[in-house]
C-alpha positions as MATLAB code, in Angstrom:
seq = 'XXXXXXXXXXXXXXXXXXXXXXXXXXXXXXXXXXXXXXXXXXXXXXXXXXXXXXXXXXXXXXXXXXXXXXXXXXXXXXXXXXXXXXXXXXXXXXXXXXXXXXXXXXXXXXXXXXXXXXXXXXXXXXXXXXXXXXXXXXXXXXXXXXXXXXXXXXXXXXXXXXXXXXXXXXXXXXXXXXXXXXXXXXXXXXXXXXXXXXXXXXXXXXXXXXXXXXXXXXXXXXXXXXXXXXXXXXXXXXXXXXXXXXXXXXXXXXXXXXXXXXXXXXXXXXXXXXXXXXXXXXXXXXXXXXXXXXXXXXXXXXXXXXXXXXXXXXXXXXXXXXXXXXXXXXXXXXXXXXXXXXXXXXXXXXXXXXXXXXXXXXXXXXXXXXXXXXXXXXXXXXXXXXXXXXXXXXXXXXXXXXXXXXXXXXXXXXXXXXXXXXXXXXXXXXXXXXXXXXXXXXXXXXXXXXXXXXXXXXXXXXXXXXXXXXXXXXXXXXXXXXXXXXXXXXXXXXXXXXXXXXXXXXXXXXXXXXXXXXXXXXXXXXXXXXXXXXXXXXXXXXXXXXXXXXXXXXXXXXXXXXXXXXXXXXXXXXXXXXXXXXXXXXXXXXXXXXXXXXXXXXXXXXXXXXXXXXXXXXXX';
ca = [
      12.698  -24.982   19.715;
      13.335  -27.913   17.422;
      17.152  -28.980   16.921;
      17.642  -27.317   13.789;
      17.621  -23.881   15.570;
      20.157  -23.467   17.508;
      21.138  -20.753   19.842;
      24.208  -20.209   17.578;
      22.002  -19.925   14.674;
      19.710  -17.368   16.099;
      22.733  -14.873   17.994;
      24.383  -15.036   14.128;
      21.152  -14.372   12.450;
      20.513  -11.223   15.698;
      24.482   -9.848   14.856;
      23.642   -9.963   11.633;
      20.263   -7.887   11.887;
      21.196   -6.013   14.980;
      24.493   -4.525   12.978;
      22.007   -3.572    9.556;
      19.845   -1.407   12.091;
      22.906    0.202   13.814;
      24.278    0.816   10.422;
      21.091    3.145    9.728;
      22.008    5.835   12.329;
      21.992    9.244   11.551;
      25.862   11.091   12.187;
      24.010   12.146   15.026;
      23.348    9.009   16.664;
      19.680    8.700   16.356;
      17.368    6.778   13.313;
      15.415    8.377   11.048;
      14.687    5.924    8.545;
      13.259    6.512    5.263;
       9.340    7.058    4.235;
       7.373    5.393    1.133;
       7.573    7.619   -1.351;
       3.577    8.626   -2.053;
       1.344    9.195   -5.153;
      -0.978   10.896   -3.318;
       1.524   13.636   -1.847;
       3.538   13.663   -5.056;
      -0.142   14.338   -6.649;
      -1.602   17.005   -3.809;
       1.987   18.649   -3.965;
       1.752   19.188   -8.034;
      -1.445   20.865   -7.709;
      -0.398   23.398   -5.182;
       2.084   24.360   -7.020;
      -0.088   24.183  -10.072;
      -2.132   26.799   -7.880;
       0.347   29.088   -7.107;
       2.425   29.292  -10.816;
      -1.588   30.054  -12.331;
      -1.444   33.694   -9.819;
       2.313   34.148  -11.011;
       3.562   36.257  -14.085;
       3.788   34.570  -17.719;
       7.456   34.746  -17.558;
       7.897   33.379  -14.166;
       9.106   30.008  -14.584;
      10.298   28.977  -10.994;
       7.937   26.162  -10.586;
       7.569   24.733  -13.990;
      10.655   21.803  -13.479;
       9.254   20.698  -10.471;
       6.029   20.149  -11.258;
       6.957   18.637  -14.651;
       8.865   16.201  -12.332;
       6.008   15.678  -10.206;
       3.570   14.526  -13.259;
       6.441   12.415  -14.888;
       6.787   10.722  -11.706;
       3.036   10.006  -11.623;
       2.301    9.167  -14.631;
       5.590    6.267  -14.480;
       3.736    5.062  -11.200;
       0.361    4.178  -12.704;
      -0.746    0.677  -11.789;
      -1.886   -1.630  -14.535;
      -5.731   -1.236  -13.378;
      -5.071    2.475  -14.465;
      -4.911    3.841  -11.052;
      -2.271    4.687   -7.769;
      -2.294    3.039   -4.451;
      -0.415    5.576   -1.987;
       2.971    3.852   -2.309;
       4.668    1.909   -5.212;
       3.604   -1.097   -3.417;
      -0.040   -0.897   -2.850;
      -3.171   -1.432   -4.760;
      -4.862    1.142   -6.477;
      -7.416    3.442   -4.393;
     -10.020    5.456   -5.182;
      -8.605    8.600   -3.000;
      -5.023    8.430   -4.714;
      -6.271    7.786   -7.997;
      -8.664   10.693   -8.237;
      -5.970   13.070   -7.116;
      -3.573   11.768   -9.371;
      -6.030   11.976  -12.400;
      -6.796   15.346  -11.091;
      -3.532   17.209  -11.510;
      -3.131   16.045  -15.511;
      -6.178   18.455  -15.999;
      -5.204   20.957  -13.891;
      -1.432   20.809  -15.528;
      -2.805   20.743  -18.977;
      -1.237   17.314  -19.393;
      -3.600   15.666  -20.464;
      -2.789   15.045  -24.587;
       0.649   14.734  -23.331;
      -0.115   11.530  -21.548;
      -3.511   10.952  -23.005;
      -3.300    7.106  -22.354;
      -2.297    7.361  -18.534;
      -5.676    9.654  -18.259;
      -8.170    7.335  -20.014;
      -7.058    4.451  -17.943;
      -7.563    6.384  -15.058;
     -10.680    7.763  -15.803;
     -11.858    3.966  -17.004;
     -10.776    3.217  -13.516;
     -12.052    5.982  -11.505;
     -15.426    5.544  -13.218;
     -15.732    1.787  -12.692;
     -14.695    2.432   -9.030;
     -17.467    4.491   -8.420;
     -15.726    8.134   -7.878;
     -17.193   10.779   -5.795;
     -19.333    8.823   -4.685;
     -17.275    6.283   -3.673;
     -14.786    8.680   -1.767;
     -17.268    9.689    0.405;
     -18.152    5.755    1.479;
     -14.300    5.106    2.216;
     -14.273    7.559    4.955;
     -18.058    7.597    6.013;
     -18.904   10.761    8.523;
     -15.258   12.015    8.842;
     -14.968   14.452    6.243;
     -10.569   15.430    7.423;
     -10.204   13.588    4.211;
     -12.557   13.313    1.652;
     -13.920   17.066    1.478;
      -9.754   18.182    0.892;
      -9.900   15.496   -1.496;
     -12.606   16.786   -3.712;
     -11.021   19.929   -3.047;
      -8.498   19.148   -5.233;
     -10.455   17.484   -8.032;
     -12.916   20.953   -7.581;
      -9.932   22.975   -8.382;
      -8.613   20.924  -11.280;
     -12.240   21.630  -12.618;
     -13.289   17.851  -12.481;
     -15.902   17.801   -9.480;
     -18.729   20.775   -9.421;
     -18.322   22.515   -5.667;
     -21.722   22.518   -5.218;
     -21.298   18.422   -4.089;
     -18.075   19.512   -1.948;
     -19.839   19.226    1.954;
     -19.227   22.893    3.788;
     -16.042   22.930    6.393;
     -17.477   25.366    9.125;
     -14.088   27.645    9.369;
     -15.248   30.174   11.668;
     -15.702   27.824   14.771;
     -11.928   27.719   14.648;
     -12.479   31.865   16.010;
     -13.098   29.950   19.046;
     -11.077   29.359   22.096;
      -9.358   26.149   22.118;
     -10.928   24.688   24.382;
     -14.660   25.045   22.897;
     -13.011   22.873   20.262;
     -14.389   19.430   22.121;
     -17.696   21.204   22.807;
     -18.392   21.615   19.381;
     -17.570   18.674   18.172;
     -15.774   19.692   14.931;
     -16.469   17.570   11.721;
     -12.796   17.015   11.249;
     -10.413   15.190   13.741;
      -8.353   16.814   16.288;
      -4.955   17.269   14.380;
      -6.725   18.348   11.176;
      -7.823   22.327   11.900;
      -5.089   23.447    9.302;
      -7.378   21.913    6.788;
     -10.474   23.147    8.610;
      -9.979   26.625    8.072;
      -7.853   26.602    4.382;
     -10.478   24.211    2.522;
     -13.753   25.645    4.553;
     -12.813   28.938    3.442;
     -12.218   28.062   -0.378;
     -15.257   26.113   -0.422;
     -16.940   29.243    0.615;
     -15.188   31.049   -1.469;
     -16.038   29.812   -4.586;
     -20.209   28.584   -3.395;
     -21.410   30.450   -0.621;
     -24.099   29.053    1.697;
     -28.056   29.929    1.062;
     -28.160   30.538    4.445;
     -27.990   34.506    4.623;
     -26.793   34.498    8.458;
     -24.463   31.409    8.064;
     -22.912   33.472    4.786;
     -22.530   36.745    6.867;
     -20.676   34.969   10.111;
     -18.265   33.069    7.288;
     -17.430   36.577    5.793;
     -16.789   37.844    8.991;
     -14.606   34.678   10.079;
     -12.481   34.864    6.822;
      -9.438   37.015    8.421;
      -9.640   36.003   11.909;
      -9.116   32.228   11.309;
      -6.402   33.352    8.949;
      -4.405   34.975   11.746;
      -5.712   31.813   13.502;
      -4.341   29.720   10.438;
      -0.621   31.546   10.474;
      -0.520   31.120   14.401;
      -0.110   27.499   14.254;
       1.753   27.410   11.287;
       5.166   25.115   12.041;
       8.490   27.742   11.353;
       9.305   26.105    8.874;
       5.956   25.888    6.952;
       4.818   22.223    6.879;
       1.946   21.366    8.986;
       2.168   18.205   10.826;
       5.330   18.004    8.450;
       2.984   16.501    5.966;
       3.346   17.025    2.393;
      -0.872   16.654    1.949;
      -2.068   18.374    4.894;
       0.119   21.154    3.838;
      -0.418   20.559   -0.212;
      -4.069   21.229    1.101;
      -3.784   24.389    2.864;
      -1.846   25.738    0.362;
      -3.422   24.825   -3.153;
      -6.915   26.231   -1.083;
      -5.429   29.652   -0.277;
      -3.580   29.924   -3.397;
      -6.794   28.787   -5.323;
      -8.740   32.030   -3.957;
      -6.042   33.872   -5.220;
      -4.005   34.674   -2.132;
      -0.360   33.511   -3.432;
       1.583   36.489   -0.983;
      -0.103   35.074    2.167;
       1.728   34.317    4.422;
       0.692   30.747    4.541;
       0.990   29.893    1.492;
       4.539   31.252    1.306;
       6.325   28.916    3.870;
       3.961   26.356    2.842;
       5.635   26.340   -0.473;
       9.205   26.597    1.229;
       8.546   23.061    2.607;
       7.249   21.916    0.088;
      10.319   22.656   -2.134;
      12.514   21.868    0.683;
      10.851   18.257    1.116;
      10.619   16.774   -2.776;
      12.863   14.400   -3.205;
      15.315   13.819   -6.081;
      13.272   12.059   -8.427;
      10.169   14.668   -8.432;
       7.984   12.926   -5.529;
       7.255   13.638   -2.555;
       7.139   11.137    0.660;
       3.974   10.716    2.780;
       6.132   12.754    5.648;
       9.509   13.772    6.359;
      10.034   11.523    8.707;
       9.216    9.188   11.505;
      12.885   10.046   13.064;
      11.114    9.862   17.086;
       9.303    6.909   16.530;
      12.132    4.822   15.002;
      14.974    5.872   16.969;
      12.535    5.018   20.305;
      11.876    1.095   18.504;
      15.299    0.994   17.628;
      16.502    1.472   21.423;
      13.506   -0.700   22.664;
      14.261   -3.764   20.000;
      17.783   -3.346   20.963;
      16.804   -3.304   24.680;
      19.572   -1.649   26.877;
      22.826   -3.340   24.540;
      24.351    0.048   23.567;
      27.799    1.050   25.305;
      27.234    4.710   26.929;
      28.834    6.478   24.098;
      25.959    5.513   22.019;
      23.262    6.044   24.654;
      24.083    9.642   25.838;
      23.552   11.521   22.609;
      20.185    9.477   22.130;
      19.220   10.319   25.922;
      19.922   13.643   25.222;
      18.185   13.901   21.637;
      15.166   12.450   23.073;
      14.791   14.746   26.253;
      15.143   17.758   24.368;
      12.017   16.494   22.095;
       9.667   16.822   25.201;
       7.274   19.502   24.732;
       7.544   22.248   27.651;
       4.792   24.228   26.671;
       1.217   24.198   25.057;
       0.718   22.733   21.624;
      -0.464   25.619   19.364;
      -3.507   23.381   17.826;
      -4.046   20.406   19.239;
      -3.448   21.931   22.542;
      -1.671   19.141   24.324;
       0.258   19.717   27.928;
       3.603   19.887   27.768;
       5.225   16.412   28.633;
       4.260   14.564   25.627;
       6.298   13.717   22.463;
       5.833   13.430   19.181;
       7.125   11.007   16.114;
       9.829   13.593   14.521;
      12.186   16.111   16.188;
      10.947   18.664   13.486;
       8.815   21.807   13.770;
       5.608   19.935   12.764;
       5.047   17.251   15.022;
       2.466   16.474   17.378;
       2.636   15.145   20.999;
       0.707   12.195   20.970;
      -0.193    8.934   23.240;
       2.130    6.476   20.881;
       5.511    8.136   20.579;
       5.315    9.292   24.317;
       5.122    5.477   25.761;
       7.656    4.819   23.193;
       9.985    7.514   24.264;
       9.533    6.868   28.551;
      10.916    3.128   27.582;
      13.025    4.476   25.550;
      14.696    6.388   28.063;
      14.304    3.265   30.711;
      16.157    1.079   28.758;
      18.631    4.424   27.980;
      19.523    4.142   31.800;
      23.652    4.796   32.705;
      25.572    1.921   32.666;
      27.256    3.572   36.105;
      23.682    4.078   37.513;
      22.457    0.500   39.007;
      19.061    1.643   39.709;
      18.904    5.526   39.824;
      18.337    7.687   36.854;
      19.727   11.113   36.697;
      17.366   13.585   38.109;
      17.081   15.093   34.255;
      15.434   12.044   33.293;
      13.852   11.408   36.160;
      12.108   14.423   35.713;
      11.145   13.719   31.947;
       9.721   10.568   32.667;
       6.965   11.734   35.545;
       6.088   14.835   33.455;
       5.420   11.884   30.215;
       3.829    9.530   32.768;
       1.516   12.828   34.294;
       0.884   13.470   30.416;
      -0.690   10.395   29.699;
      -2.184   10.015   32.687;
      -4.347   13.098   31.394;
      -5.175   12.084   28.692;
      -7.120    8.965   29.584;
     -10.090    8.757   27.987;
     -13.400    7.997   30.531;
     -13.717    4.179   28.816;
     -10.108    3.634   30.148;
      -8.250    3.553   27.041;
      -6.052    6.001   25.259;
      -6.665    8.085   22.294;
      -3.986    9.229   20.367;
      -3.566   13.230   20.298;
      -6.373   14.895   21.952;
      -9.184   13.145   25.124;
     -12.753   13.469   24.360;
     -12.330   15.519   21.161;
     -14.905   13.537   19.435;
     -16.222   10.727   17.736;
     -14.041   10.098   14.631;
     -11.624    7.217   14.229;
      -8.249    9.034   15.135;
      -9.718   10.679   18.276;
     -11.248    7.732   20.215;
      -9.541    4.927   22.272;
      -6.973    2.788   20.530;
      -6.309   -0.474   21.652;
      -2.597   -1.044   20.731;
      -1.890    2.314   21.559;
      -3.435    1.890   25.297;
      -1.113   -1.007   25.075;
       1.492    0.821   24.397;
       1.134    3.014   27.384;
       0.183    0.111   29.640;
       4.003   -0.891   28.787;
       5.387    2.310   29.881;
       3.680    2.910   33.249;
       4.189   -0.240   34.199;
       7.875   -0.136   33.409;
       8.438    3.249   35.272;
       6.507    1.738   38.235;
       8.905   -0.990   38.607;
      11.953    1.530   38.603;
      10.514    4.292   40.159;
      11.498    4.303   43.999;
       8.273    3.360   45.920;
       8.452    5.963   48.071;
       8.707    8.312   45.222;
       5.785   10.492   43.939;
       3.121    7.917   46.064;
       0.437    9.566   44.265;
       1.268    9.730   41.337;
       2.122    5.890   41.275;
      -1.075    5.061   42.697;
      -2.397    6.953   39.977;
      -0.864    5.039   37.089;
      -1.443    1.858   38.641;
      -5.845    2.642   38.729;
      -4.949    3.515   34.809;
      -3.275    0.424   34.012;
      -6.217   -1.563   35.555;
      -9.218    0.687   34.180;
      -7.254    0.291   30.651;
      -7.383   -3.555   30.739;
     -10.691   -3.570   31.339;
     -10.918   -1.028   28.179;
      -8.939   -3.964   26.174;
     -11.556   -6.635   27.117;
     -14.325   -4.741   26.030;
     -12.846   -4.458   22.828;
     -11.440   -7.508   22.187;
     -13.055   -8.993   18.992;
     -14.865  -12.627   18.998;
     -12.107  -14.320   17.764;
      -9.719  -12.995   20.301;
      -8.113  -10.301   18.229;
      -7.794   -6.913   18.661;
      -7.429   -3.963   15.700;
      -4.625   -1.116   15.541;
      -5.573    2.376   14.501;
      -2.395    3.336   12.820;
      -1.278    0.012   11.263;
      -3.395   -2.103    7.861;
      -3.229   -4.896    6.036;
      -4.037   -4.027    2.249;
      -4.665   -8.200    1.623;
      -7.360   -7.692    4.698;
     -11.187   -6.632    4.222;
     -11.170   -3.425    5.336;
      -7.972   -3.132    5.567;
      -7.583   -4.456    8.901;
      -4.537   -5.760   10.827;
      -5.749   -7.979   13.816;
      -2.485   -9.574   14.159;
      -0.569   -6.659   14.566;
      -3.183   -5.024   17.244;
      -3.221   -8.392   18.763;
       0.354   -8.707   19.398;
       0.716   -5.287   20.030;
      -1.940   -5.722   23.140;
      -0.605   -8.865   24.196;
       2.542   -7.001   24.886;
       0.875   -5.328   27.669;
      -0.393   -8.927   29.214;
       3.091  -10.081   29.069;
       4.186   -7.221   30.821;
       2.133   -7.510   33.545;
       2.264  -11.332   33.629;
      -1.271  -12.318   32.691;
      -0.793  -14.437   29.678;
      -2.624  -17.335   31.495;
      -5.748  -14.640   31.500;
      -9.049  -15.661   29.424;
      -8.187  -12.566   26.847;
      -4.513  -13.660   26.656;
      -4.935  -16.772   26.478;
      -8.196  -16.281   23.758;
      -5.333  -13.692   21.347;
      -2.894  -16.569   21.918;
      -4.832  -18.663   20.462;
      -6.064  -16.105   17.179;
      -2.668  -15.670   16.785;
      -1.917  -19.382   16.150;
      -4.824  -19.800   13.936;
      -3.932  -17.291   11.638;
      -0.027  -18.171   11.346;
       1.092  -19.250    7.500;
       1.541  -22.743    6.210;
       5.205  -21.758    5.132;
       5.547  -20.522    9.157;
       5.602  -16.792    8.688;
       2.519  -13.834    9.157;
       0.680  -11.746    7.981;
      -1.916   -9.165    8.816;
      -4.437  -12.089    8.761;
      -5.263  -15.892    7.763;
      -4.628  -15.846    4.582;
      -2.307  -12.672    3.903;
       0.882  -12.869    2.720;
       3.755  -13.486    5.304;
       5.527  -10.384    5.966;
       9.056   -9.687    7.979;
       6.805   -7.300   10.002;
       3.994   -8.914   11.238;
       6.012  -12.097   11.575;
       8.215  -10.878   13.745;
       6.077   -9.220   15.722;
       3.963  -12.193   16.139;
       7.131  -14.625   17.200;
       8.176  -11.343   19.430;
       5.162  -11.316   21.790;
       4.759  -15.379   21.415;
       7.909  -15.775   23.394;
       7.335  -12.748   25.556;
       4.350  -14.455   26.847;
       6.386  -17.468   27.922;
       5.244  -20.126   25.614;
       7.467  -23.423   25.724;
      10.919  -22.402   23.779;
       9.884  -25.295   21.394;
       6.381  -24.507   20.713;
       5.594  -25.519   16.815;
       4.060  -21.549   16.574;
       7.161  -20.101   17.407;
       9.590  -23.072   15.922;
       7.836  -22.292   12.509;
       7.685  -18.742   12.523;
      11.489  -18.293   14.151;
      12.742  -20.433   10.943;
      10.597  -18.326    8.310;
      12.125  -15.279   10.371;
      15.864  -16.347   10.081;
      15.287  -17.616    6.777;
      14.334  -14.051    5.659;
      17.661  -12.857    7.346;
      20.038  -15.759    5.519;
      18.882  -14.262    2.257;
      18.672  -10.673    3.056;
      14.787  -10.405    2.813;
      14.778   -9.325    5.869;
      15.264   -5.275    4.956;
      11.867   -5.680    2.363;
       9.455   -3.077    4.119;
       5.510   -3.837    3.542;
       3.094   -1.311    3.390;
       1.290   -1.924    6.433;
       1.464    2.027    8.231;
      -1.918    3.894    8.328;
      -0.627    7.646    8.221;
      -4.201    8.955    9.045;
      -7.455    7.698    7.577;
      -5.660    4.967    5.355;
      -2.984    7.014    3.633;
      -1.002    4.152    3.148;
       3.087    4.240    4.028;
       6.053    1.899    4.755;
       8.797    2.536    6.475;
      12.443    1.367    5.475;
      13.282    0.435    9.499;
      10.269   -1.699   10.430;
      11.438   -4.909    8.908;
      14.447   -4.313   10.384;
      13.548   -2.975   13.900;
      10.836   -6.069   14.482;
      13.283   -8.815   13.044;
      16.205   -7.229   16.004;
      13.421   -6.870   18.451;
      12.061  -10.809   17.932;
      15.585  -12.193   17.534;
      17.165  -10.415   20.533;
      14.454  -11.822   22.330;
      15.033  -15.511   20.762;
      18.239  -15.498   21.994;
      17.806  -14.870   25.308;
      15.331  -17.344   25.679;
      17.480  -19.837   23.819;
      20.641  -18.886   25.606;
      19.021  -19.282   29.356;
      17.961  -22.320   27.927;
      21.233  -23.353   26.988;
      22.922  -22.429   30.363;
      19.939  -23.887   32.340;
      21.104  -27.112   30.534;
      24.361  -26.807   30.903;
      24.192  -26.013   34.300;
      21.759  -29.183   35.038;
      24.501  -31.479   33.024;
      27.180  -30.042   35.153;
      25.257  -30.732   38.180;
      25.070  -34.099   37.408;
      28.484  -34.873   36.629;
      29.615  -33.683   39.996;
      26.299  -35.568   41.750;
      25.956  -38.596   40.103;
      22.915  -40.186   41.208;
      23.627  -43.214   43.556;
      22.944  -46.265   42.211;
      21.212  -48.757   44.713;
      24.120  -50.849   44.701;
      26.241  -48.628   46.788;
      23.877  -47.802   49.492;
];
């Protein structure tokens, strides 16, 4: 690295990060972070309330304040093009703004805040609506059919155009669920059965057999419906998924269900102060397992064991009531609604690795020990055939969210390969041998989806500067993780996503999600994180540049400025308050150990020197 970084620059500008991230820790000892709040659940929450008040008497006025919160926050969120992007960052959607617009006319604000309408009609019309909703998610209909949903019950969109959810295939046994190949992704059958039923409700089919099985469906996939409700009400502890369910139940009238009872409990329970809602409650897992992994082993063992123990008691020990996972997995919150999925489990097995007793050289306690073969077995199941992993459910189907991912196949690459290399040889031969054939059969997954230019795309992560709002440089440094860890970054694919990643780096030094995107602490740090994980000369320009635009960002505090660059499902945008802060820790921790072994190596040569001195020819 050039002169003007140097190591004591870097360790000040780490302290300095390391002791904002530590100061975000829950009384508990964990992270939870903090979620974008979101236009699009502030608007889906409004109209299930909106849905239950219409079935409740005249003089019941329980609901009114909050949703007169919820459409004051909205309407104060419009963008100047007249319509929402999912967080108070992003650009305006089509999705977002059509719910938004929707829940004026449903409220009956529409005089009230007649210019905030017009614009967003003006917009919503020049954007291309329905139509145009259906494009964004193609053949995947877990979004767009709930989404007209909600304009259909606001009276704005006819439900003859609203596509047909087939409900009563959720009467089937779980595992039929791949078989049929259900026109919604794996994590979405809440939604399934709530909006196919009030779609059928309000236009039933020509078909005279089709109508008769539906009828006959209705109140078994509503016991089916209240079985996999979470306790405390919110499904997937998503304030649309469970908006949906809700405003389609209460919109056929059935306010006392069951259903639609707790799902209005969470939703109460989950708006915030200022009358919106966030995208979820929170992403407490997932950050607390970056947090440990950025920080890398550093904690004393007062603030490991209550994180070892949090995170062991998150592992699921028994069958997932809709997605049907195997226990061993875990999931991004602690809270009823979670899902075990192929992201957070990898996250949480090295979280727990680098969570190891600071009396224990080499052993883990048997506890642990435990946790982590029943996560590796997990994963190890769910494989897909091509060798990589999707994220909740293998071989559900066809749609986005249920096929192979490449950074998250990275991801678990990372975490079988560490537990290999502290696993005890001669423990569980098998199963080692096992995760070793799945680390191989994924790489070869990887290079058959490497792009041209040696880049590879995330599932869960975007770049709203990107056409179609891609991120290759996340997904590329993300997979080139999983080289690093298995020492192949002199490979043709790492060696090919090297190169991408230098070609798309920032005049001013920094990243972002692409040539030409606006650097971001995120994606920067990321992209300096992996570059010196791969073992690139300590003064390579790349990482020279992109270290100074990192520290920069820290001297001046810009380093706590989240982007919105989270997918939560089919491009629901979010950002999360702890990512700029958990990548800058996680690239700096690792710039200072490089820097500081390159320091010592020096010092160590200079010292050898003094005490050989080379012999000059004269003395011979």
């Amino acid at each position: 690295m050039s002169e003007s970084i140097s190591y004591q620059r870097v360790q000040a500008a780490y302290q300095r990060a390391r002791a904002e991230l530590l100061s975000a820790r829950t009384d508990a000892g964990h992270w939870e972070g903090e979620l974008s709040t979101s236009a699009l659940s502030t608007a889906t929450a409004v109209m299930a309330l909106e849905m239950i008040r219409r079935h409740r008497p005249a003089d019941d006025h329980s609901l009114d304040s909050s949703i007169k919160q919820g459409i004051h926050w909205i309407a104060t969120h419009q963008n100047e093009d007249g319509g929402w992007g999912d967080t108070v960052k992003s650009f305006s959607n089509i999705s977002t703004s059509m719910l938004c617009h929707a829940v004026f006319h449903a409220t009956g604000n529409t005089e009230k805040f007649a210019t905030v309408v017009v614009n967003a009609k003006q917009y919503i019309d020049r954007i291309g609506g329905v139509e145009a909703v259906v494009a964004r998610y193609g053949k995947d209909k877990t979004f767009s059919v709930p989404i007209l949903t909600h304009c259909a019950l606001a009276g704005l969109v006819d439900w003859k155009t609203i596509p047909a959810l087939p409900f009563e295939l959720s009467c089937l046994p779980a595992n039929f669920y791949k078989t049929v190949r259900l026109p919604v992704v794996s994590y979405a059958l809440p939604a399934l059965i709530a909006i196919g039923q009030v779609r059928h409700h309000f236009q039933k089919p020509k078909n005279p057999i089709t109508r008769i099985i539906r009828n006959l469906s209705i109140q078994k996939s509503l016991k089916k419906l209240i079985s996999i409700q979470p306790t405390n009400g919110g499904f997937l502890e998503a304030a649309p998924l469970t908006s949906f369910v809700t405003m389609s139940l209460a919109g056929m009238g059935l306010v006392d269900h069951p259903v639609v009872k707790k799902g209005l409990e969470f939703l109460l329970a989950s708006a915030r102060p200022d009358g919106s809602w966030p995208i979820d409650t929170n992403l407490a897992t997932w950050t607390t397992t970056l947090s440990v992994n950025a920080i890398r082993g550093t904690l004393s063992e007062f603030e490991k064991t209550p994180i070892r123990q949090w995170l062991l008691q998150q592992q699921y020990q028994e069958l997932h009531p809709y997605t049907s996972a195997e226990p061993g997995g875990w999931a991004w919150t602690d809270l009823p609604g979670g899902v075990p999925d192929a992201d957070d489990t990898p996250g949480a097995i090295l979280a727990l690795l680098n969570l190891k007793p600071e009396e224990s050289e080499n052993e883990h306690t048997p506890e642990v020990r435990l946790a982590l073969r029943n996560g590796v077995q997990w994963l190890l199941d769910l494989q897909n055939s091509n060798g990589g992993w999707p994220t909740f459910c293998r071989g559900w189907g066809t749609l986005p969210f249920d096929q192979s991912a490449a950074d998250i196949s990275a991801h678990v690459i990372r975490a079988l390969q560490a537990w290999l290399q502290t696993e005890p040889d001669d423990a569980d031969i098998p199963l080692r041998n096992r995760a070793e054939r799945a680390i191989q059969h994924s790489f070869r997954y990887l290079a058959s989806v490497q792009r041209a230019d040696g880049s590879w795309l995330p599932l869960w992560f975007g770049n709203q500067h990107i056409k179609n709002d891609e991120n290759p440089v996340y997904g590329t440094a993300r997979v080139l993780a999983a080289y690093a860890s298995q020492e192949m970054s002199e490979s043709a694919q790492a060696e090919q996503a090297i190169k991408f990643l230098k070609s798309v780096q920032n005049d001013d030094g920094g990243w972002g999600g692409d040539a030409g995107a606006p650097s971001s602490v995120e994606e920067t740090a990321l992209a300096v994180d992996t570059l010196l994980s791969l073992g690139l000369d300590h003064d390579n320009p790349n990482i020279t540049s992109g270290l100074n635009w990192l520290l920069q960002q820290v001297e001046t505090n810009g380093f706590t400025e989240s982007t919105p660059i989270g997918f939560y499902f089919a491009k629901l945008w979010y950002f999360e308050q702890l990512y700029p802060i958990i990548f800058t820790v996680s690239a700096l921790h690792r710039a200072e150990m490089v820097l500081k072994k390159y320091t010592d190596d020096n010092l160590r040569l200079s010292l050898a020197e003094e005490d050989y001195p080379i012999m000059s020819t004269e003395n011979q």
